[in-house]
C-alpha beads as a LAMMPS data file, in Angstrom:
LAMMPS data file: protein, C-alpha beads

344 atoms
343 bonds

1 atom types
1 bond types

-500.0 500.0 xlo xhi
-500.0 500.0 ylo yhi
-500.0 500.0 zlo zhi

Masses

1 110.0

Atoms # bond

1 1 1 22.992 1.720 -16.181
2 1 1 19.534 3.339 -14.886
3 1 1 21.011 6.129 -14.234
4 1 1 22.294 6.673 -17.259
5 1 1 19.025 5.820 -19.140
6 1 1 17.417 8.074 -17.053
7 1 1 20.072 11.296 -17.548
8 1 1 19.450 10.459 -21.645
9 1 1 15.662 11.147 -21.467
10 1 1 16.097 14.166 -19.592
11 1 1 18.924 15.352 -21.717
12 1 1 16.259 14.693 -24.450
13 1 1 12.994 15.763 -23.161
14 1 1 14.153 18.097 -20.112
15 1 1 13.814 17.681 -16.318
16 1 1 11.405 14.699 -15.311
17 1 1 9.250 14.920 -12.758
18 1 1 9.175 12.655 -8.971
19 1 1 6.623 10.629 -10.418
20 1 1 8.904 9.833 -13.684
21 1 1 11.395 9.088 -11.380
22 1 1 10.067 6.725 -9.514
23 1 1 8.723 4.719 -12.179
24 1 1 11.771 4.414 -14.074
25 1 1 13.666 3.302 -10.827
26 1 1 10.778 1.292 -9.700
27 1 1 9.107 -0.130 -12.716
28 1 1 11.328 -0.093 -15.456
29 1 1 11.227 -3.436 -17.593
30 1 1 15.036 -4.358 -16.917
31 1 1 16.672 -2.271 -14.014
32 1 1 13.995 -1.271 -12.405
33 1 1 13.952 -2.217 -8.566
34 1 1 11.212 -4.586 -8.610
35 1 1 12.298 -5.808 -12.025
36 1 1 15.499 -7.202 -10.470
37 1 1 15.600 -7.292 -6.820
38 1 1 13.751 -9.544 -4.580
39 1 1 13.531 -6.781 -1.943
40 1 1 11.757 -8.388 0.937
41 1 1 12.831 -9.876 4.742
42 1 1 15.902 -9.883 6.230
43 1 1 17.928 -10.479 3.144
44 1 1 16.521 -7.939 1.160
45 1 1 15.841 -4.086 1.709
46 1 1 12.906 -4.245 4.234
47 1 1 10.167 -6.250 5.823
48 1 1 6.672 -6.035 5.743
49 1 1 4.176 -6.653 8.518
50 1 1 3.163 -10.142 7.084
51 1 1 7.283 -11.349 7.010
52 1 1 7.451 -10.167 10.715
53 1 1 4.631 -12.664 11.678
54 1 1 1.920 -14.758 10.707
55 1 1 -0.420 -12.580 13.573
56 1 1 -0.841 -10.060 11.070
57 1 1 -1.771 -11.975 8.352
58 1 1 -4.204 -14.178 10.255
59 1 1 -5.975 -11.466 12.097
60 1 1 -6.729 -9.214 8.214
61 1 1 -7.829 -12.769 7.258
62 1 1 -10.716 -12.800 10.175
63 1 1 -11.916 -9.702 9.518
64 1 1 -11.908 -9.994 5.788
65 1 1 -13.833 -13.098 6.639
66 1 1 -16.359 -11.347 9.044
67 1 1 -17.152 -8.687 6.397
68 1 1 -17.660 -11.203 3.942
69 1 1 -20.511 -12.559 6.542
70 1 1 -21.545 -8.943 6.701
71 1 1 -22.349 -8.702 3.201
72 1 1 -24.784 -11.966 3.625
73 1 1 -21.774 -14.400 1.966
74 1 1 -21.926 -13.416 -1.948
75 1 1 -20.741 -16.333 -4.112
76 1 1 -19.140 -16.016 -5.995
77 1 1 -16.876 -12.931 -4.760
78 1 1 -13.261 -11.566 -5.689
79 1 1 -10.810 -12.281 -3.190
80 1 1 -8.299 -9.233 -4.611
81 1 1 -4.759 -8.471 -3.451
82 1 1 -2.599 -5.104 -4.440
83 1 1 0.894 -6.075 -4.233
84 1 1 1.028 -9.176 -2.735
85 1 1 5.421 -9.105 -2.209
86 1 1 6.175 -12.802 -1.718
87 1 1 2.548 -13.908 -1.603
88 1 1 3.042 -14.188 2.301
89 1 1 0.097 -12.085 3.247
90 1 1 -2.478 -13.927 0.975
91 1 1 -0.832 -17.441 2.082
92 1 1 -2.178 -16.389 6.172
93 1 1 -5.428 -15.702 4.949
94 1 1 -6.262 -17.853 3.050
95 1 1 -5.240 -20.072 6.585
96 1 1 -7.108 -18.794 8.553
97 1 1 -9.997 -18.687 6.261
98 1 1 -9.891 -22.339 6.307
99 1 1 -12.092 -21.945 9.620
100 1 1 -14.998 -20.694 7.022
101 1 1 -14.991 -23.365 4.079
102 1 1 -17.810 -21.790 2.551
103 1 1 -15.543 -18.334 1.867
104 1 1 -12.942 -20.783 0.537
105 1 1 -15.159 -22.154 -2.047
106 1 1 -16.843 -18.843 -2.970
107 1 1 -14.004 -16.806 -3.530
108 1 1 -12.138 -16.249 -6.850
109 1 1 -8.847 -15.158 -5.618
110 1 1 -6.455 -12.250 -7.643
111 1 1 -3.014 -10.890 -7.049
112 1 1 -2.517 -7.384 -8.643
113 1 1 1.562 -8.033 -9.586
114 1 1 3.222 -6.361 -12.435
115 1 1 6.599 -7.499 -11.556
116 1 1 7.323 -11.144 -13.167
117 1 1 10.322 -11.829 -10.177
118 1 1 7.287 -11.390 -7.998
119 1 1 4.778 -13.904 -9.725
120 1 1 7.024 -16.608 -9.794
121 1 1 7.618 -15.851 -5.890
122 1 1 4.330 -15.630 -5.456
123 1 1 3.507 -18.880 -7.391
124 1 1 5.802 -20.669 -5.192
125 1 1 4.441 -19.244 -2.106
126 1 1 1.073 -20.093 -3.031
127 1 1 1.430 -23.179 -4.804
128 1 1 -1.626 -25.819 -4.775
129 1 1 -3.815 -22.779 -4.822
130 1 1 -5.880 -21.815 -7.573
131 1 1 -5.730 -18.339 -8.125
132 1 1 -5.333 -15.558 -10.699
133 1 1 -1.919 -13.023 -11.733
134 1 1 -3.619 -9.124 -12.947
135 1 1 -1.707 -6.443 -14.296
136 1 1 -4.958 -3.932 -13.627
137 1 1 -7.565 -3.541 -11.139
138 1 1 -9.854 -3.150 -14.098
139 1 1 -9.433 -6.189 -15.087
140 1 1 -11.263 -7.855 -12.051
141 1 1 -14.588 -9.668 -12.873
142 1 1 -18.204 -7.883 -12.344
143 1 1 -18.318 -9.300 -8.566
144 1 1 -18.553 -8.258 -5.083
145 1 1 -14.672 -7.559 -4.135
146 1 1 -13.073 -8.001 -0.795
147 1 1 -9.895 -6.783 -1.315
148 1 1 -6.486 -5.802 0.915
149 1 1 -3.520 -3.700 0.121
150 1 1 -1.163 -4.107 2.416
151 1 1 2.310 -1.175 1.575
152 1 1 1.163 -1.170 -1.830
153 1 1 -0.203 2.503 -1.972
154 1 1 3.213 4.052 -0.444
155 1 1 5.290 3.176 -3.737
156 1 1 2.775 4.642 -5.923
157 1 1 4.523 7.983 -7.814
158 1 1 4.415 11.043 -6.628
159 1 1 4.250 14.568 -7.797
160 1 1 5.286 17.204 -5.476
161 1 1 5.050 20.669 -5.634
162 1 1 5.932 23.622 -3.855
163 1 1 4.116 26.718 -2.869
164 1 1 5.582 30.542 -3.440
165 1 1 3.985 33.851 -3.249
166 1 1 3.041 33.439 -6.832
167 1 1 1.842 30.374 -7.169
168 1 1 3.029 26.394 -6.870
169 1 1 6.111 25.288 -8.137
170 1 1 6.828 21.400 -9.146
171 1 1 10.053 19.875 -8.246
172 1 1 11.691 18.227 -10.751
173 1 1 14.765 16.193 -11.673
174 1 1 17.596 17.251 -13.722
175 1 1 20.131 15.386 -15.695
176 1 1 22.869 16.094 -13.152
177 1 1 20.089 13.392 -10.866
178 1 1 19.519 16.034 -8.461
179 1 1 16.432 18.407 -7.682
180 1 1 15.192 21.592 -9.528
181 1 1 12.044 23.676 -9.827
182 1 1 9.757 24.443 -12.735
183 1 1 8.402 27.809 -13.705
184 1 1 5.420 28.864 -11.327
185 1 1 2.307 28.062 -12.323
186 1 1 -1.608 28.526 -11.068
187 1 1 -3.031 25.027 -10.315
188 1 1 -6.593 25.607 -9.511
189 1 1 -6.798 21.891 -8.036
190 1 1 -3.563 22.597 -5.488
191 1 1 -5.026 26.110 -4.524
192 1 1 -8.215 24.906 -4.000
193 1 1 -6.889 21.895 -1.381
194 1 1 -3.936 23.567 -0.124
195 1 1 -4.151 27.502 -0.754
196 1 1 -3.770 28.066 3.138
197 1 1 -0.663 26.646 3.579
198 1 1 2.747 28.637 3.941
199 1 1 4.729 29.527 1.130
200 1 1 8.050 27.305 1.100
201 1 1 5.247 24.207 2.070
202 1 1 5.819 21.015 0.071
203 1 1 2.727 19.278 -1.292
204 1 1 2.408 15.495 -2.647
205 1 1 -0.063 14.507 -4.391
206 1 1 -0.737 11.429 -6.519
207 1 1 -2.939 10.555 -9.703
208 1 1 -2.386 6.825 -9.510
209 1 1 -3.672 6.684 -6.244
210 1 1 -6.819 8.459 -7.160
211 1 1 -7.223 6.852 -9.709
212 1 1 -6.991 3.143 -8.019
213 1 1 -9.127 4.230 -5.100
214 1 1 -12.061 5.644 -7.804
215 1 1 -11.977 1.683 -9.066
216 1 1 -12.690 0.755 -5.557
217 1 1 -15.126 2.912 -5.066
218 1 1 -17.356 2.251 -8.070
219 1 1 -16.879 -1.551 -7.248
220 1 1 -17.448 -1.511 -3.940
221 1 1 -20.677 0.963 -4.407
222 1 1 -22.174 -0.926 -7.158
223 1 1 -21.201 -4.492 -6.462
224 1 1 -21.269 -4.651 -2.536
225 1 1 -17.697 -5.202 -0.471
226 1 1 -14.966 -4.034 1.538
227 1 1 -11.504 -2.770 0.820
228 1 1 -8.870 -2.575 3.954
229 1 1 -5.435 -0.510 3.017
230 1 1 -2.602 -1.067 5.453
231 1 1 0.207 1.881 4.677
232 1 1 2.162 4.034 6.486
233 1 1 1.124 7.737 6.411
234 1 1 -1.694 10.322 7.583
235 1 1 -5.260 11.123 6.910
236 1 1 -4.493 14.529 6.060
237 1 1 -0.646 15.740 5.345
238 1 1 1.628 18.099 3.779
239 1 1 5.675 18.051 3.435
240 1 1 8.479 16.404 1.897
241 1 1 7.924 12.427 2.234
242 1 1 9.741 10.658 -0.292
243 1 1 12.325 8.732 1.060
244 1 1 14.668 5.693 0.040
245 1 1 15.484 1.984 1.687
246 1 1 18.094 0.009 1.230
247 1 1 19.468 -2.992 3.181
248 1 1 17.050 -1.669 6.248
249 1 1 18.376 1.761 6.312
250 1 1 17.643 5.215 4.711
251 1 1 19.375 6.297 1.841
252 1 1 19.595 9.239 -0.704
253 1 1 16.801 8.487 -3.103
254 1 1 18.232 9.908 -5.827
255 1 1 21.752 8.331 -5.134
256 1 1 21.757 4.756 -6.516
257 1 1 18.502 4.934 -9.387
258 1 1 16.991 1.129 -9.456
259 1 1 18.952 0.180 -6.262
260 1 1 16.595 1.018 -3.806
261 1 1 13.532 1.295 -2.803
262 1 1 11.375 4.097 -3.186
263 1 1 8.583 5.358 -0.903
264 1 1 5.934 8.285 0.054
265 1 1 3.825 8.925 3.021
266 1 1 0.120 7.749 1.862
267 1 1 -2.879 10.544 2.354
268 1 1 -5.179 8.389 3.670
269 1 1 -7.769 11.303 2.236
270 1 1 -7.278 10.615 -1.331
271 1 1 -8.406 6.768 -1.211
272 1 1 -12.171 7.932 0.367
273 1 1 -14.438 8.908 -2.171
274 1 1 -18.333 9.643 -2.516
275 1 1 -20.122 6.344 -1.998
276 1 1 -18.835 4.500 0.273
277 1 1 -18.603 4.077 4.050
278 1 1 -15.074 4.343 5.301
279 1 1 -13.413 4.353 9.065
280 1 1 -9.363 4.718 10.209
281 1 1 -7.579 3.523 12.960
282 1 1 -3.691 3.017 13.770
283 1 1 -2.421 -0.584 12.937
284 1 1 -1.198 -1.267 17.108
285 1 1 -5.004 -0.393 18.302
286 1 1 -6.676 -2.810 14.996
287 1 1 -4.259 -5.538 15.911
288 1 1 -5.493 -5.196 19.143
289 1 1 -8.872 -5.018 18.962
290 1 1 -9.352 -8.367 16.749
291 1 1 -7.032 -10.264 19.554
292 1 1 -3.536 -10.000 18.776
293 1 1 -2.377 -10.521 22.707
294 1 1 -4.536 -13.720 22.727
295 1 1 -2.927 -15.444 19.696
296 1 1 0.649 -14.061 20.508
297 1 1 0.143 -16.485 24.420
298 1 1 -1.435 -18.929 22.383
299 1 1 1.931 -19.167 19.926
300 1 1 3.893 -18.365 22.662
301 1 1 2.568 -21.882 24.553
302 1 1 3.628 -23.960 21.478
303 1 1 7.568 -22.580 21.780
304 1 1 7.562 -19.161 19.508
305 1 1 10.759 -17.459 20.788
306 1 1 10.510 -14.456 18.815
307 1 1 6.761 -14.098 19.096
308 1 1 6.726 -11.047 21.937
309 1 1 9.255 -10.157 19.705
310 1 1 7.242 -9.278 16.697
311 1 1 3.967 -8.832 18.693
312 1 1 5.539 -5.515 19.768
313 1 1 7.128 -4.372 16.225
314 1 1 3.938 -4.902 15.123
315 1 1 1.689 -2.850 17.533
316 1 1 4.162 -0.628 19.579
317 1 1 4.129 2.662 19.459
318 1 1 7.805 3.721 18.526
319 1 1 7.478 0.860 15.938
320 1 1 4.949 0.103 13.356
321 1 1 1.918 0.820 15.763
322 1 1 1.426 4.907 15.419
323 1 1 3.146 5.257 11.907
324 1 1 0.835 2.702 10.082
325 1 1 -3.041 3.429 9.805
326 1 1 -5.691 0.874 8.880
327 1 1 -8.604 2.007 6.192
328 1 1 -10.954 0.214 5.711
329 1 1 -13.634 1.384 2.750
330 1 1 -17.180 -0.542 2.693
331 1 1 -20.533 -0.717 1.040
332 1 1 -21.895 -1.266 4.276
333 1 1 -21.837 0.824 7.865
334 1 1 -18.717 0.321 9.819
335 1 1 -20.081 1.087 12.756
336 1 1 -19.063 -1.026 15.650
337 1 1 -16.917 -3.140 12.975
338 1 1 -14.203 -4.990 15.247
339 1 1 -11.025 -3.462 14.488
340 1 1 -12.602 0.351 13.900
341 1 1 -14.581 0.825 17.480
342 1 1 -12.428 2.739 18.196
343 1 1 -11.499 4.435 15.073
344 1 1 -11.556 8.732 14.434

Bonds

1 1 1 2
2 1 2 3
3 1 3 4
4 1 4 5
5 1 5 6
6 1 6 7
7 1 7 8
8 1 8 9
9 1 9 10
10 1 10 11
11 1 11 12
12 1 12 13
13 1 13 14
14 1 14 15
15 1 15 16
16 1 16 17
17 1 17 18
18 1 18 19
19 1 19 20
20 1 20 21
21 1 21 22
22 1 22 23
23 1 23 24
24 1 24 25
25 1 25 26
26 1 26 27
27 1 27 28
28 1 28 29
29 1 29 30
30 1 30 31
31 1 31 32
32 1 32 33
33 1 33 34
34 1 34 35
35 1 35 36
36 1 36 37
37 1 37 38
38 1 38 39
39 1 39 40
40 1 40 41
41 1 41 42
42 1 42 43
43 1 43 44
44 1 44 45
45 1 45 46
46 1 46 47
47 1 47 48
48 1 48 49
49 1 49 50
50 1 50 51
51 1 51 52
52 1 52 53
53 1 53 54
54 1 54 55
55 1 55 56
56 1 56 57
57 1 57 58
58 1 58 59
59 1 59 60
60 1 60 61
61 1 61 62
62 1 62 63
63 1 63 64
64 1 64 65
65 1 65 66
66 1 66 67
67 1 67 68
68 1 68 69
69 1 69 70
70 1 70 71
71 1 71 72
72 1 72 73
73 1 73 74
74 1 74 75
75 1 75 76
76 1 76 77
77 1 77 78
78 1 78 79
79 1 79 80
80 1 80 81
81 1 81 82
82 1 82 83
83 1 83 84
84 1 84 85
85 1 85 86
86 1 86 87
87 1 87 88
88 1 88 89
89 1 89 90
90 1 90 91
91 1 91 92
92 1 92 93
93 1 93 94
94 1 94 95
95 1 95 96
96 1 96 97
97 1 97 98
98 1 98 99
99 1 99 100
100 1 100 101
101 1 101 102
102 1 102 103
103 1 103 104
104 1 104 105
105 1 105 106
106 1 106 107
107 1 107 108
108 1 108 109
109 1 109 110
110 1 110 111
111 1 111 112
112 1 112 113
113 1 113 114
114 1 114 115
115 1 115 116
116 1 116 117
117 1 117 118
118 1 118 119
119 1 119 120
120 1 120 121
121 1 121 122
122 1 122 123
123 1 123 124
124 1 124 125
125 1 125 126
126 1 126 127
127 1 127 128
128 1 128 129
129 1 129 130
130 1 130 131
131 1 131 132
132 1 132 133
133 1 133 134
134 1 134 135
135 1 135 136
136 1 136 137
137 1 137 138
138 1 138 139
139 1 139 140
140 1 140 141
141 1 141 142
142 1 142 143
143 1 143 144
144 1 144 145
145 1 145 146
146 1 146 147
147 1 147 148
148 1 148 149
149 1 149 150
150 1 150 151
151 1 151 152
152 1 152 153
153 1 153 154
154 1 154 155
155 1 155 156
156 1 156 157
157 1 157 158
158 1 158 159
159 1 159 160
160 1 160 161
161 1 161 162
162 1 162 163
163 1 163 164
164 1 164 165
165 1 165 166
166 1 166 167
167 1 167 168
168 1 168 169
169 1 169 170
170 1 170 171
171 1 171 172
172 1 172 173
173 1 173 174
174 1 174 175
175 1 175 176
176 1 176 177
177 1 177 178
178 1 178 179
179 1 179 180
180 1 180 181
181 1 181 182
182 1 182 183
183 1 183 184
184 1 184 185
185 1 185 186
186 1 186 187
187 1 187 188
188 1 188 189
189 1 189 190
190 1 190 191
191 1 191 192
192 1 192 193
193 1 193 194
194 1 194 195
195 1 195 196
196 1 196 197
197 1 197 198
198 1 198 199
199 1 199 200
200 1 200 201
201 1 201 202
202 1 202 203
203 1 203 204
204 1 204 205
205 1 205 206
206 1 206 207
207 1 207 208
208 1 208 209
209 1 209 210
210 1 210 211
211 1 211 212
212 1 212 213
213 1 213 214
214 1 214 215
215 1 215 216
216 1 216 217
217 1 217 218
218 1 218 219
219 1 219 220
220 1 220 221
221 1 221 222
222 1 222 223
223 1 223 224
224 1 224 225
225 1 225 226
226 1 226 227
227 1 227 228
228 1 228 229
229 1 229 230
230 1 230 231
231 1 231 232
232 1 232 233
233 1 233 234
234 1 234 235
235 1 235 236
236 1 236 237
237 1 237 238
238 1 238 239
239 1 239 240
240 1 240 241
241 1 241 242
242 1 242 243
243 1 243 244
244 1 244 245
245 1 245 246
246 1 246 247
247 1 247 248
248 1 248 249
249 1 249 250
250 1 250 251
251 1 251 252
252 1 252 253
253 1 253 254
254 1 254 255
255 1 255 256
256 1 256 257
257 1 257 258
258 1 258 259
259 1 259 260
260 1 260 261
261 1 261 262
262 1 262 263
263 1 263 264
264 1 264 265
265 1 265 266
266 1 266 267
267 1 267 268
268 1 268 269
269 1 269 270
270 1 270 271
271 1 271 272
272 1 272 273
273 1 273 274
274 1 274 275
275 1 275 276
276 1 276 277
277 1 277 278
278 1 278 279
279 1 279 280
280 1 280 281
281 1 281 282
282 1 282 283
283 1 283 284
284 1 284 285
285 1 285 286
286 1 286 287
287 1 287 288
288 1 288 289
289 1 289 290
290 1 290 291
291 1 291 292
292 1 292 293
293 1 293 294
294 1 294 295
295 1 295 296
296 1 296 297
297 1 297 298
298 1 298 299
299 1 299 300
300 1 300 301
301 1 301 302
302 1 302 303
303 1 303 304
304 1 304 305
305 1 305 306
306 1 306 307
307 1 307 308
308 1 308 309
309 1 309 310
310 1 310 311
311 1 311 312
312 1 312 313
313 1 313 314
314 1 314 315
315 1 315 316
316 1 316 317
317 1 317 318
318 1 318 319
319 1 319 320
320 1 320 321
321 1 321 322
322 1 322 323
323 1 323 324
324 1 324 325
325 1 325 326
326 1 326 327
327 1 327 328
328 1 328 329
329 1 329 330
330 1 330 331
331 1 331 332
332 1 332 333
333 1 333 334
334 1 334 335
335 1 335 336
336 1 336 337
337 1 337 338
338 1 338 339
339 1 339 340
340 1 340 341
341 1 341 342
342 1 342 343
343 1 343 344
């Protein structure tokens, strides 16, 4: 049925865009993916660091904790979450956390959730807590944010474009659901960035993510606090990364509309902007640094089978170690900050 709603607007209005794409198959009110699929853990299409083990989730919740400390314990403070998923991420941290009552009782905790499948997931996962459902990072309160994102950035839409002799080309989407290219055009802004590049080069770039990381910034430079992004990605990056998942494997994004779910490489570049102190590290060398080999013995002793298990998925280097990166974005130097000391 998506597809067909889809194949009517272009009919109407001519080729989409990626972006359009993606936000009709992602987003839209009654087929979109996240509208109607409950896409997480085994049973669903993939599984995110916090469903692989509670290590992950614990470990963000220390250091979200120790850079609360760092910014001498505001109260009150927004505890902030960008696409929570099940709620499983927020539900280790605030755990852990329990170790420091006093961030307990000064944080004001919100969930950035658009999809109502998801809130209702996420009210169940996190029921007895008080907390607040957003549609907008706007919408937080004038306070000092900590905030995580955890594979939210990497399913924001994309534009891509590619370059010629003559200029940039966008790639587009046709009613027959399949790629095409738009006239060539200047674009001063893609020039500027990426006029060295080869011709044939595919660029990505994506307004939604500036635009979400300029929010952070202003609130993090005016009202004190820390943002950490988990995604997978690069700093810096060109090329075609938009790919499809479903049922943990890759598919043809552009095959099933609304049945899968759609991803892009983040560029880690595009969240740091003027005002704010920022560091990056891979995901395997942050979980290690804040003690992940301690707490996977320490599991292990109480009769964890599978905790090696995920330990390694979540660190090694042919798994999620390499491929995810770890931002984190601060008011404050991150100098020596456990988890970056050994950051580029």
């Amino acid at each position: 049925m998506l597809k067909e709603i889809i194949k009517a607007e272009i009919q109407k209005n001519g080729p989409i865009g990626v972006d359009r794409y993606m936000q009709l198959c992602l987003s839209h009110p009654e087929y979109g993916y996240y509208t109607q699929s409950q896409p997480f853990g085994k049973e669903g299409d993939f599984t995110t660091s916090p469903e692989i083990s509670q290590m992950f989730g614990e470990l963000v919740g220390l250091w979200l904790v120790q850079q609360w400390l760092t910014l001498g314990a505001p109260s009150p403070f927004a505890l902030c979450e960008l696409g929570p998923g099940r709620g499983t991420l927020m539900a280790d941290i605030l755990r852990v956390a329990r170790l420091q009552p006093e961030f307990l009782s000064a944080a004001q905790i919100y969930l950035v959730e658009n999809s109502p499948k998801l809130r209702a997931t996420q009210k169940e996962t996190l029921a007895g807590i008080t907390f607040s459902h957003l549609e907008n990072i706007e919408d937080l309160p004038e306070i000092p944010l900590i905030l995580v994102a955890n594979e939210f950035f990497d399913a924001l839409p994309i534009q891509q474009f590619v370059r010629n002799d003559f200029g940039w080309q966008e790639r587009l989407v046709d009613d027959s659901i399949a790629l095409c290219l738009s006239k060539t055009r200047n674009i001063p802004s893609l020039e500027a960035a990426f006029g060295d590049v080869p011709t044939g080069t595919i660029v990505e770039t994506n307004e939604a993510t500036r635009n979400i990381s300029g929010v952070i910034t202003k609130r993090v430079a005016t009202l004190g606090g820390s943002a950490l992004v988990i995604d997978y990605g690069s700093f810096e990056g060109t090329g075609d990364t938009f790919q499809a998942v479903q049922k943990h494997q890759k598919t043809d994004p552009y095959a099933a509309p609304g049945m899968a779910d759609l991803t892009a490489h983040v560029r880690f570049s595009d969240l740091v902007q003027n005002g704010v102190n920022y560091a990056i590290t891979e995901q395997g060398a942050f979980l290690l640094e804040l003690g992940i080999e301690a707490r996977t013995e320490m599991l292990k002793r109480r009769g964890g089978d599978d905790i090696e298990m995920a330990k390694n998925r979540l660190i090694g280097n042919s798994e999620m170690g390499r491929l995810f990166k770890v931002l984190a974005i601060s008011s404050h130097s991150l100098e020596n900050t456990q988890g970056f000391q050994n950051a580029t």
